[in-house]
N, C-alpha and C positions, 0 to 999 in steps of 0.2 A: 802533242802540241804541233801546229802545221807552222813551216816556215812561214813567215812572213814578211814582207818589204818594208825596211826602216825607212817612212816616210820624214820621220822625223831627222833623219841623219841626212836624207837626201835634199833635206830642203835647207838645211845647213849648211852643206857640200856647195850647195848651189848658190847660195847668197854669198861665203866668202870667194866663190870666183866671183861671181858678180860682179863684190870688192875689188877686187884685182882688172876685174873688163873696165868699171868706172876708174879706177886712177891710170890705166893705161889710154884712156879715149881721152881724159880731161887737161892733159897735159899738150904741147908739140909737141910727140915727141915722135921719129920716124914710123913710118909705117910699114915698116920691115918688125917691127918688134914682135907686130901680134905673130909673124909664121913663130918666128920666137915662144914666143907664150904657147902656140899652140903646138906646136914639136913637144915642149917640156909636158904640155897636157896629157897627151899621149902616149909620151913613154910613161909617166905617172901611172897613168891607168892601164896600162896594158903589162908594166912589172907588178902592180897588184902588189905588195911591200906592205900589209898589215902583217902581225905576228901568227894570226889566225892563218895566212895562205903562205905565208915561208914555214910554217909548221913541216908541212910533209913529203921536204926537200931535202938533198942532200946539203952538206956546206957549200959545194962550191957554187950552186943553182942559186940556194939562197942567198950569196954573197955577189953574185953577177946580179941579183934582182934586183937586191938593196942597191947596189952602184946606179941601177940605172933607173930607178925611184931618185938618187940623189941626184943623178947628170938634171932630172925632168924638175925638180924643186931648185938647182942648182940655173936652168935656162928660165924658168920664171922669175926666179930675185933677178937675174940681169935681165930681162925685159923690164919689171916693175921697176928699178933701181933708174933705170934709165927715162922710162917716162916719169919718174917722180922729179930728178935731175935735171929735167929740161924745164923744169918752172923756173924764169926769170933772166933766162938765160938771152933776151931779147932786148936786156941793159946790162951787156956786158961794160960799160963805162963806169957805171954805179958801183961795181964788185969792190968788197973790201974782204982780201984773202981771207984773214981772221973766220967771216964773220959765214963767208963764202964755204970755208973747212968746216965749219961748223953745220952748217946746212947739209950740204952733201951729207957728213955722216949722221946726222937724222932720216933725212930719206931714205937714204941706203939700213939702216936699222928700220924702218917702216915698211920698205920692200920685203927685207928678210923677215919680219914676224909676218907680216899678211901670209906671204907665201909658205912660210912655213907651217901657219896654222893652217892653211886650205890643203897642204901637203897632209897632215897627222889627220884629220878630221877626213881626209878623204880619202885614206886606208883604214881608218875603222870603219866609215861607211865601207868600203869592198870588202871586209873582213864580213861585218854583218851581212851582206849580199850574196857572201857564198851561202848563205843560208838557203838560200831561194832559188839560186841560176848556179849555171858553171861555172869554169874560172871564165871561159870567155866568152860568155852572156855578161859576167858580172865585171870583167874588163869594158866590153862595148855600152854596156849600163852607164860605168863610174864615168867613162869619157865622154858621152852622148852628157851627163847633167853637167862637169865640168866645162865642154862645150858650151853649152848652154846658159849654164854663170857665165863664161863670160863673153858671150855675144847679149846676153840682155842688160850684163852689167857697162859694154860697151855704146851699147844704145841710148843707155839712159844718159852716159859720161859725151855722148856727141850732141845730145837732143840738149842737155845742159848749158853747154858750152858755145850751143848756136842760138841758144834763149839770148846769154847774156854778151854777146855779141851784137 
């Protein structure tokens, strides 16, 4: 059976960055974040952290890869955390702590599942892609679509946001 290119995984990969480009465009929220998002991108993709590609590593290789899969999933929740954060933050007069605490940690729980699902989903997609490429074909692969989720997810979250303006 010949390898083949999990289109289906890659188009999943690419829809939850997506996610993540649209709630980071749709908010103010500085524009420093996305080097943010995109640092964390990259290390994502370039530690490769499926169980399939730390298989046939030593411990300590595999243990610096995981870490720096975590820093790259770890710089995307604070990027999304922050652009989610910065909804409403334009009637500071209005805030009632309570109600204010309570928001924050939804958002910040909404940053972290988004990010982490695009995080798990997007080392099984590079686990499946060693099927096909090297590791680093299938490092420049996983980062080129997650790129790409989220400049198209960012597009849509700008083009959105200047409709209802």
């Amino acid at each position: 059976m010949p390898n083949v290119i999990p289109w289906g995984w890659l188009i999943v990969t690419t829809f939850l960055y997506a996610a993540a480009g649209l709630i980071m465009a749709s908010f103010p929220a500085p524009y420093w974040i996305w080097n943010l998002a995109l640092a964390g991108v990259i290390i994502q993709a370039l530690a490769l952290a499926g169980p399939q590609a730390l298989r046939r590593f030593g411990w300590w290789r595999t243990t610096f890869l995981t870490l720096a899969a975590i820093l790259g999933t770890g710089a995307m929740v604070v990027a999304l955390a922050i652009a989610l954060n910065h909804a409403g933050t334009d009637k500071l007069d209005d805030i009632v702590p309570k109600t204010a605490a309570i928001d924050v940690l939804k958002m910040s729980l909404m940053a972290l599942v988004t990010a982490a699902a695009a995080a798990i989903v997007g080392a099984e997609t590079g686990d499946r892609l060693l099927g096909a490429f090297t590791r680093l074909q299938t490092s420049l692969v996983l980062a080129a679509v997650c790129i790409l989720g989220l400049g198209a997810g960012g597009l849509v979250g700008i083009l959105a946001v200047s409709n209802v303006a």
